[in-house]
C-alpha positions in Angstrom: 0.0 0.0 0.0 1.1 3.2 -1.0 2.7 5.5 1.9 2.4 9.5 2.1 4.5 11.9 3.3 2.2 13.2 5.0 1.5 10.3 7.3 5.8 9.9 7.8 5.4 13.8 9.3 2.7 12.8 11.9 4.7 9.4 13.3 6.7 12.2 14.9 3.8 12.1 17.0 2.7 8.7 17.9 3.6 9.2 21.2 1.2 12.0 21.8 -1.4 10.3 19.9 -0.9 7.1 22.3 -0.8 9.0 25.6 -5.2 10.6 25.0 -5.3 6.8 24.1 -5.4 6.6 20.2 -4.8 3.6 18.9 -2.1 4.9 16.3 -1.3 2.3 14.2 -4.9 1.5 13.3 -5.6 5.4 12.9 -2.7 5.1 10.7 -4.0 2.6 8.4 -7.3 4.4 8.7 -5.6 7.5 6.9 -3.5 5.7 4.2 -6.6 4.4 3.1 -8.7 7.7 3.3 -6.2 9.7 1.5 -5.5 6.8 -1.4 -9.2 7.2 -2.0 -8.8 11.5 -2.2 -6.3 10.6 -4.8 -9.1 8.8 -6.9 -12.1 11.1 -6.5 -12.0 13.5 -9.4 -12.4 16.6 -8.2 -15.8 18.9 -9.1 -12.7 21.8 -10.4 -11.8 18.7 -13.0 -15.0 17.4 -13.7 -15.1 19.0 -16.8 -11.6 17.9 -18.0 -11.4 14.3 -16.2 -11.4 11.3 -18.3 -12.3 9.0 -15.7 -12.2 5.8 -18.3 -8.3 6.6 -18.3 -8.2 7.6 -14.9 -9.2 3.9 -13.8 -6.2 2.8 -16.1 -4.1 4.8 -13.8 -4.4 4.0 -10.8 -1.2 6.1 -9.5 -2.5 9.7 -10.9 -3.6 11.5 -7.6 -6.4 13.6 -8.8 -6.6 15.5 -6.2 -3.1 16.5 -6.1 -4.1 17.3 -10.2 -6.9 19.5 -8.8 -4.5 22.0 -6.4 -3.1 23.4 -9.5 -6.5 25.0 -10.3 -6.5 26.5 -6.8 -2.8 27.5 -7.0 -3.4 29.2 -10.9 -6.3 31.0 -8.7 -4.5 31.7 -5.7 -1.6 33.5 -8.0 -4.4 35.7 -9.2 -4.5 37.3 -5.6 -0.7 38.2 -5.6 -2.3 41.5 -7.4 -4.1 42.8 -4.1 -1.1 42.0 -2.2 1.2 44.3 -4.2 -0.9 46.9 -5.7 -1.3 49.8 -2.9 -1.7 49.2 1.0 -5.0 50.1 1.6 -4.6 46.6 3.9 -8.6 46.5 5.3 -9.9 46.3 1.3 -7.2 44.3 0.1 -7.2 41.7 2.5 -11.1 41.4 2.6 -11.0 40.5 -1.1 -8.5 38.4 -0.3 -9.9 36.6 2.7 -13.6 36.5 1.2 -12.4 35.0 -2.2 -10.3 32.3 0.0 -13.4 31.6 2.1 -15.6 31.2 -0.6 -13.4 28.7 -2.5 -12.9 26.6 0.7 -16.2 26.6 1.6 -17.4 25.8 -1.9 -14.8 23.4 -1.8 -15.4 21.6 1.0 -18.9 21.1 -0.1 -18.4 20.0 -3.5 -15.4 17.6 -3.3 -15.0 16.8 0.7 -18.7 16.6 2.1 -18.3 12.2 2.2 -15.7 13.0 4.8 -17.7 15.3 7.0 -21.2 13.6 6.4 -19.6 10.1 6.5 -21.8 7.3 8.4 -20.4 4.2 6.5 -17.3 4.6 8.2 -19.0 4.1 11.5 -21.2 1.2 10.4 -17.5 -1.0 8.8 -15.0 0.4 11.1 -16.8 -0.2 14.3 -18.1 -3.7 14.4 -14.2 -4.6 14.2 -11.5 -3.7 17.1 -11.4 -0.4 16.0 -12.9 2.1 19.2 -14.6 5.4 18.2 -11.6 7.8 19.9 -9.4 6.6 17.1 -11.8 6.2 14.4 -12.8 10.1 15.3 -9.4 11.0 15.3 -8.8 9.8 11.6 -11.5 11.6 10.4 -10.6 15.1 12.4 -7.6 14.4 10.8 -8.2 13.7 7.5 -10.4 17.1 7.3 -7.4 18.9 8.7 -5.2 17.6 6.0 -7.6 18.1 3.2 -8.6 21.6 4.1 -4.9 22.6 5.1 -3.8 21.8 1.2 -6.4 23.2 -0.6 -5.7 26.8 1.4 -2.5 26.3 1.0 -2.9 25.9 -2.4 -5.4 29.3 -2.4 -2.7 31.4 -0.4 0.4 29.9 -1.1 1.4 32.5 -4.0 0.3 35.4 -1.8 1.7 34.1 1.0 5.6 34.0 -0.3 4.9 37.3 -2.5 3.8 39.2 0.8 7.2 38.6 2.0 9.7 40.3 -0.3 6.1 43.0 -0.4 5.5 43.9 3.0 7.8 42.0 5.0 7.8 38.9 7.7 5.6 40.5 10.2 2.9 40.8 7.5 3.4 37.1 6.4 3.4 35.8 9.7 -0.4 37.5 10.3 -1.3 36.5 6.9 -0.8 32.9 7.8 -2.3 32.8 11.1 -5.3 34.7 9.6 -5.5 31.6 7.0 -5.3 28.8 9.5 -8.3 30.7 11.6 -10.3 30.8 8.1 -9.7 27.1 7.3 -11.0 26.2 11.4 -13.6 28.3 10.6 -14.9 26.9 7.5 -14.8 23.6 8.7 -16.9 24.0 12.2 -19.1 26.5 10.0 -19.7 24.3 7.1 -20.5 21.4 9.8 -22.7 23.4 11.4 -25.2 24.7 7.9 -25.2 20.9 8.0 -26.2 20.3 11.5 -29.2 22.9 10.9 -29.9 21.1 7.2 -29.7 17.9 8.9 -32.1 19.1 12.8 -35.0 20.9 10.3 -34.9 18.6 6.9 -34.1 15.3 5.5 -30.8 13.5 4.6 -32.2 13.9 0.8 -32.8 17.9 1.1 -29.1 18.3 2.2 -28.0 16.0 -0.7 -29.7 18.0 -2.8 -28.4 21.5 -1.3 -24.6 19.1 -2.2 -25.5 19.0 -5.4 -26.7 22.7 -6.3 -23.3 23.9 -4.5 -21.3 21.6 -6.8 -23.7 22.9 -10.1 -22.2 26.5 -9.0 -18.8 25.7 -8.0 -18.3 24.2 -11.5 -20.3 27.6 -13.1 -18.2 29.8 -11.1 -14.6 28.1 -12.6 -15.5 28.2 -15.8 -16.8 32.3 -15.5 -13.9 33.2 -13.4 -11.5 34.3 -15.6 -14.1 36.7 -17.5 -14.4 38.3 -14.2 -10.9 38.5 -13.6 -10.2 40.9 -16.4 -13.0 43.4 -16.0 -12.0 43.9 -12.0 -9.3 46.2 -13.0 -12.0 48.4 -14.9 -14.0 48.8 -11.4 -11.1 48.8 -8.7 -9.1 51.5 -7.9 -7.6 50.4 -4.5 -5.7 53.5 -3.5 -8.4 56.0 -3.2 -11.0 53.7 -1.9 -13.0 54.9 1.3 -14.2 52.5 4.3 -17.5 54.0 6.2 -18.2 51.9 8.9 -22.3 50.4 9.6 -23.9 48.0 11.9 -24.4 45.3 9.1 -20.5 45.4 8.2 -19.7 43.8 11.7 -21.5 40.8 10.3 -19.3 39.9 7.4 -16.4 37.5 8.3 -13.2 38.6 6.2 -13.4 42.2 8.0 -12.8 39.9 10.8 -9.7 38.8 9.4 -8.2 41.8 7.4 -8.6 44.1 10.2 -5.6 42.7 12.3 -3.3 44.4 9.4 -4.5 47.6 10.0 -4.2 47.3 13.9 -1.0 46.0 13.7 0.7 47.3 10.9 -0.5 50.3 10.2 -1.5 51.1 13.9 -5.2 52.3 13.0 -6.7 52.4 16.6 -10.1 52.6 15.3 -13.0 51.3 17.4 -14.3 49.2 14.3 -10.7 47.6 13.5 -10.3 46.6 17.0 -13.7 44.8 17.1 -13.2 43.3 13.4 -9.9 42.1 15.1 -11.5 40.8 18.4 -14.1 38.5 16.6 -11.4 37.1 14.0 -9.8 35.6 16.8 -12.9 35.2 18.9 -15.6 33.4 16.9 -13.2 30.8 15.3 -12.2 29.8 19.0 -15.8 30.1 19.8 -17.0 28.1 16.9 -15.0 25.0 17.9 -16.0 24.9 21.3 -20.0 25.4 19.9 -18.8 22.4 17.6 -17.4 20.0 20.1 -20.3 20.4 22.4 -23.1 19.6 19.6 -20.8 16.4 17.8 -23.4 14.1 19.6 -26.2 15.8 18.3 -24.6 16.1 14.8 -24.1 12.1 14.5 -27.5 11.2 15.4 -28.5 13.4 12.7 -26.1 12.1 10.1 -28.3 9.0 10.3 -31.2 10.5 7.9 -28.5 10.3 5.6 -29.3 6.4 5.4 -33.3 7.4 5.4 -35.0 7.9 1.9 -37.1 10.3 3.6 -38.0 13.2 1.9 -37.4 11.5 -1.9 -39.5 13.4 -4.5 -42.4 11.7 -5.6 -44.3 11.9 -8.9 -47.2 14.3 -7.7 -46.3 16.7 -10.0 -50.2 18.3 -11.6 -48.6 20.3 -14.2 -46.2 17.4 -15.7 -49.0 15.0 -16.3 -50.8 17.6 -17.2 -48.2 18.7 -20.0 -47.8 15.4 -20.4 -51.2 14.7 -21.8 -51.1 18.0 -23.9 -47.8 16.9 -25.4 -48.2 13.5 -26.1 -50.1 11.7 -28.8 -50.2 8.4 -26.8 -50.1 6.9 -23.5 -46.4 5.1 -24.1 -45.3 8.5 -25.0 -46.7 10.0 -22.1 -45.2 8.0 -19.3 -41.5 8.1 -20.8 -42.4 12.1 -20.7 -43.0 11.6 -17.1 -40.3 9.2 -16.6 -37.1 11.8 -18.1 -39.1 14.9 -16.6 -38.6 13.1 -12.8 -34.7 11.5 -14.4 -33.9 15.5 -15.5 -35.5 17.0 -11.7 -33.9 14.4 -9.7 -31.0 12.4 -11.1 -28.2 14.1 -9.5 -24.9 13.4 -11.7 -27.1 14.3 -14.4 -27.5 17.6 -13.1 -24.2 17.4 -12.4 -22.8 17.3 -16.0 -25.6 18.9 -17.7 -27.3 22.1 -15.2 -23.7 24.2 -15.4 -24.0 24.1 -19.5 -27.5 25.9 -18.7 -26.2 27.8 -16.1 -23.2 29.5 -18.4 -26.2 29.3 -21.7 -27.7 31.9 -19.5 -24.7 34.1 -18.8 -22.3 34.3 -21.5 -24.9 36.3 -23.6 -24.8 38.9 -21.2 -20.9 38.6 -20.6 -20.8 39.2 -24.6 -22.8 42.2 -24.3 -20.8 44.1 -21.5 -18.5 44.5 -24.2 -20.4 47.5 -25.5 -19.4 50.8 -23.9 -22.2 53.4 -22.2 -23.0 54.7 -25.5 -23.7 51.9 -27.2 -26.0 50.4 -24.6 -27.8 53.7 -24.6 -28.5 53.1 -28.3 -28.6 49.3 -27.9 -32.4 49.1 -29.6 -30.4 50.5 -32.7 -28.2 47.4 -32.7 -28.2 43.7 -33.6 -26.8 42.4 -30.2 -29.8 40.6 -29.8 -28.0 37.9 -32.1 -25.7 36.8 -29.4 -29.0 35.1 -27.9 -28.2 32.2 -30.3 -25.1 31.4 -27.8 -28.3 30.0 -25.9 -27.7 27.3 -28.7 -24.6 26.2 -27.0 -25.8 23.9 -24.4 -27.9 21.8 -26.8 -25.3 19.2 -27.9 -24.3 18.9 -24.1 -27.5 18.6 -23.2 -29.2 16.2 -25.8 -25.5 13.8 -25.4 -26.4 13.4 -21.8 -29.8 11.9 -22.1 -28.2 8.7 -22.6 -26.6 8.9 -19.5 -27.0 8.5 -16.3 -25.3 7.9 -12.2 -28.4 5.1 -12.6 -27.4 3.3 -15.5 -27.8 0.3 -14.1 -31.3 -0.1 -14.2 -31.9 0.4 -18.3 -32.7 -3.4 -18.1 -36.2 -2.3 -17.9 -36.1 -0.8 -21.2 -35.6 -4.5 -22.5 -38.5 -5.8 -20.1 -41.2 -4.0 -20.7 -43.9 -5.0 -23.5 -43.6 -1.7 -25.4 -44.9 -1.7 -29.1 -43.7 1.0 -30.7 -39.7 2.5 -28.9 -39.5 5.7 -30.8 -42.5 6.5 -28.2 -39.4 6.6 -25.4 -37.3 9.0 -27.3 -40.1 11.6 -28.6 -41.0 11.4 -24.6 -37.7 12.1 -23.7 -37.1 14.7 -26.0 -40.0 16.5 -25.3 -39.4 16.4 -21.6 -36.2 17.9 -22.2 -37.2 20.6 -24.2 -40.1 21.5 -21.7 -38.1 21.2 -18.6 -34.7 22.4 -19.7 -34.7 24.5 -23.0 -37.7 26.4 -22.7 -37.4 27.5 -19.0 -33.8 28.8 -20.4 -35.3 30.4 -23.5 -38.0 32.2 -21.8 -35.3 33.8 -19.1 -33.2 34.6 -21.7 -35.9 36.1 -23.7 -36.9 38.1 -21.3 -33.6 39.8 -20.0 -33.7 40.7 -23.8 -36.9 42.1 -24.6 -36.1 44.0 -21.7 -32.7 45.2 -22.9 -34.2 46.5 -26.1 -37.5 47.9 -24.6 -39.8 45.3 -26.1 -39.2 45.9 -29.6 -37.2 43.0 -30.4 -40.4 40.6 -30.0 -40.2 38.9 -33.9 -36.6 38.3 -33.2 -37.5 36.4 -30.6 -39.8 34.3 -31.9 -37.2 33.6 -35.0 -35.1 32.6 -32.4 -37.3 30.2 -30.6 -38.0 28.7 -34.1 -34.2 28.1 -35.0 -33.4 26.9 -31.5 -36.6 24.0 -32.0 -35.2 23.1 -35.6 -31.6 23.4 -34.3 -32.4 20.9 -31.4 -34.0 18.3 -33.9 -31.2 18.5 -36.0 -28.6 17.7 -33.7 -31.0 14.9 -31.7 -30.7 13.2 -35.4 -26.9 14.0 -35.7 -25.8 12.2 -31.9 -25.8 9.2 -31.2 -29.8 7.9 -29.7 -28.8 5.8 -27.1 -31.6 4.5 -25.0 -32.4 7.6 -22.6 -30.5 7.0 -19.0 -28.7 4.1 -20.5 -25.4 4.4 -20.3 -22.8 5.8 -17.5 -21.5 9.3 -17.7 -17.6 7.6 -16.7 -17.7 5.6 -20.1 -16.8 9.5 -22.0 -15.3 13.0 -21.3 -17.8 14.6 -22.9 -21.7 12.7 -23.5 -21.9 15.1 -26.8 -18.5 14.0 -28.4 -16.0 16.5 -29.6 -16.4 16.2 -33.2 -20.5 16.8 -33.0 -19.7 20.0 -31.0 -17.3 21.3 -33.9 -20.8 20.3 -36.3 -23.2 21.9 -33.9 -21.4 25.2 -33.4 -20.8 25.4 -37.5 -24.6 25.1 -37.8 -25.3 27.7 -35.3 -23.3 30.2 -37.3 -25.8 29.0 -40.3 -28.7 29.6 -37.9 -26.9 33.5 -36.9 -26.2 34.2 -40.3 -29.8 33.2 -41.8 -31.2 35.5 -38.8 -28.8 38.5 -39.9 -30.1 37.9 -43.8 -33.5 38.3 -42.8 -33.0 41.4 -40.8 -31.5 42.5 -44.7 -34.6 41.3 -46.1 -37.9 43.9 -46.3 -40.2 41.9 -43.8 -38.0 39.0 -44.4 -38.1 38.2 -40.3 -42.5 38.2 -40.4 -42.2 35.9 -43.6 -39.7 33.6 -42.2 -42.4 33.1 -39.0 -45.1 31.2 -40.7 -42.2 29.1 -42.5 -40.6 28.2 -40.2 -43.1 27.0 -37.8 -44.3 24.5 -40.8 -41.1 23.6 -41.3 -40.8 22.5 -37.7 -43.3 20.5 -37.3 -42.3 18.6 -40.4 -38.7 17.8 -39.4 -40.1 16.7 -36.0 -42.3 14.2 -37.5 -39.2 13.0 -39.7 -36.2 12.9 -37.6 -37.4 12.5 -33.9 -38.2 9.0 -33.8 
């Protein structure tokens, strides 16, 4: 079995360990094993890069050591408000609130099986293993995990701030960032002790999931952020006035000590903001160690299916019965509408492509300077809806998949006549539950933009985007929906049909730009459009 460094650095301890009565060598083994299986999880930072079909040929890639570069390339990013200026209280509140949302984030998306886990308790237990060791491991292991990743965060800052502002500045800087990483930890345990006292095991699997869904939809925007701060920031001349509500916000807390100390800023705010940074992690432990009963007996809804969603949806069957010709075709409709609502790794891979569908219009659009937007109804910007048109191959590439796979046997056991009837479902539930809501939003934001005068360009839109989605459901592959497991490919839609996709939503862009040439070429275009719709679904969607 492999052997970390890690673990070599805390046998200087074993005698401490022994003397509160840990059994080391067990908690040893314990943490090999723990941290062997870190190396294998893919990280959520990855997910969209990972090739977990090669990573199982691999067995000696440590993913998550492949995942701290992402956090390091991030961390270097704050090295700029450690040398631009020393307006310390702004510059170290960015600092601390971008580190303490990336931990907590973190620890959420990629780390919550440690914190939430009951199967160790349920293995480890009925052997010769007693709970003071087994807890141990597992304090541990969090410790090590969450001590990387902000390394990994502040690292770059950390050495910069040296040769910067000198050793007394680093030395506050680090003790600031081992406070926010206790911190995290007893606050992140404790949203899940509340999750966990006034809901189900389910709900806070779900709240897992939609923190994972954002994590991945805040990489992937990051570095459009990144360049625009510069535009807004001007550290130097930036003015702190002081209110009630600031005292409430936790990297205050932790810059403040810089100003005290440093800069010798005997303010009555700074010295509170410097009291609570070192008072509420303290306090939060203590909190944490008092309530660890009451936080395993919760962690046992985790094994209860309490709180599962249950088909009583009204307004699916009732779209269902609007939508579909037959009663095959209606209960595969209600079928992929609970598999799209419910299936977590589905929404996994498939709810950040709608997330970032719904952004990086917008994101195009700040382009335009003040004059420009002013004038905006005078302009064709609304033609960078059709990057809308983006998530389609993603999304129609992962109906064949699914974290459930296993259970597509019933596909093969049912007495269905007629199988097309489980792909128009599907499609249709797709459409209704996951490109329309999107279309609509974005729709909206637009005819709002452009004061309501861009309402045939919608439509036109809405047209290309049905046509566009049939053409690419004939193009992919039509496995059986839910079929097939998302770790058999890096990407459901395939590289190559992504290149074809984006090449025929330039055709789309283009043919909207020629009718805007055209004398009433858009109102024209309306009728046909719709009749060519229906045709090509009757054709191709079977």
């Amino acid at each position: 079995m492999k052997d970390f460094k890690v673990l070599k650095f805390l046998d200087l301890f074993k005698k401490l360990f022994e003397k509160i009565g840990v059994d080391y060598p067990m908690m040893r083994k314990i943490l090999n094993v723990k941290l062997i299986l870190d190396g294998r999880r893919v990280s959520t930072v990855l997910s969209n890069q990972s090739n977990k079909k090669k990573a199982k040929e691999a067995d000696d890639r440590n993913n998550f050591l492949k995942s701290l570069w992402i956090y390091i390339l991030m961390g270097a990013f704050l090295i700029v408000f450690i040398v631009v200026g020393k307006n310390f209280l702004f510059q170290m509140s960015f600092i601390f609130g971008i580190t303490m949302f990336l931990l907590m984030t973190s620890l959420i998306a990629d780390f919550s099986s440690v914190l939430l886990d009951v199967k160790d308790k349920e293995i480890l237990l009925s052997k010769p293993v007693d709970s003071k060791t087994l807890n141990m491991a597992k304090i541990l292991h969090i410790f090590m995990y969450i001590t990387t990743i902000t390394m990994a965060i502040a690292g770059p800052s950390l050495i910069v701030s040296i040769k910067k502002h000198g050793l007394t500045f680093f030395f506050i800087y680090l003790l600031e960032v081992i406070l926010i990483a206790l911190f995290i930890i007893i606050l992140t345990a404790l949203i899940y002790l509340v999750v966990l006292r006034f809901s189900s095991g389910e709900r806070l699997k779900d709240i897992i999931n939609y923190v994972q869904i954002g994590l991945t939809i805040i990489m992937s925007l990051g570095y459009q952020m990144i360049g625009r701060l510069f535009n807004i920031i001007d550290i130097n001349n930036m003015k702190y006035n002081p209110s009630l509500w600031k005292y409430f916000f936790p990297p205050l807390w932790f810059a403040a000590p810089f100003e005290l100390i440093l800069k010798g800023n005997r303010e009555s705010y700074i010295i509170i903001y410097s009291i609570l940074g070192a008072l509420i992690p303290i306090l939060s432990i203590v909190i944490y160690i008092k309530l660890i009963p009451t936080f395993e007996r919760n962690l046992l809804k985790l094994n209860s299916t309490e709180g599962q969603t249950k088909d009583k949806n009204k307004t699916n069957i009732f779209m269902s019965k609007i939508l579909c010709k037959n009663k095959e075709e209606r209960v595969f409709y209600k079928f992929a509408t609970n598999m799209l609502k419910n299936e977590r790794t589905f929404k996994l891979k498939v709810y950040p492509s709608l997330g970032m569908s719904i952004i990086f219009p917008f994101f195009m659009m700040l382009s335009m300077n003040r004059r420009e937007f002013l004038n905006v109804s005078n302009t064709k910007n609304y033609l960078w809806f059709y990057i809308v048109f983006m998530m389609i191959p993603t999304v129609l590439g992962a109906l064949g998949y699914s974290g459930n796979y296993k259970g597509a046997w019933i596909y093969q056991t049912i007495p269905i006549e007629d199988k097309s009837a489980i792909y128009r479902g599907t499609a249709k539930a797709a459409i209704v539950n996951l490109f329309v809501p999107v279309f609509i939003l974005v729709s909206l934001i637009f005819l709002i933009i452009y004061r309501m005068q861009i309402v045939e360009h919608v439509i036109v839109a809405g047209i290309n985007m049905l046509l566009y989605i049939i053409i690419e459901f004939k193009i992919l592959d039509n496995n059986l929906p839910f079929s097939k497991a998302f770790e058999v490919t890096e990407n459901p839609a395939g590289g190559g049909n992504i290149l074809v996709g984006l090449f025929i939503m330039g055709l789309f862009v283009l043919g909207h730009y020629m009718l805007t040439i055209i004398p009433y070429g858009v109102y024209a275009y309306i009728p046909i459009g719709l009749i060519v719709s229906k045709i090509a679904w009757g054709k191709c969607i079977a």
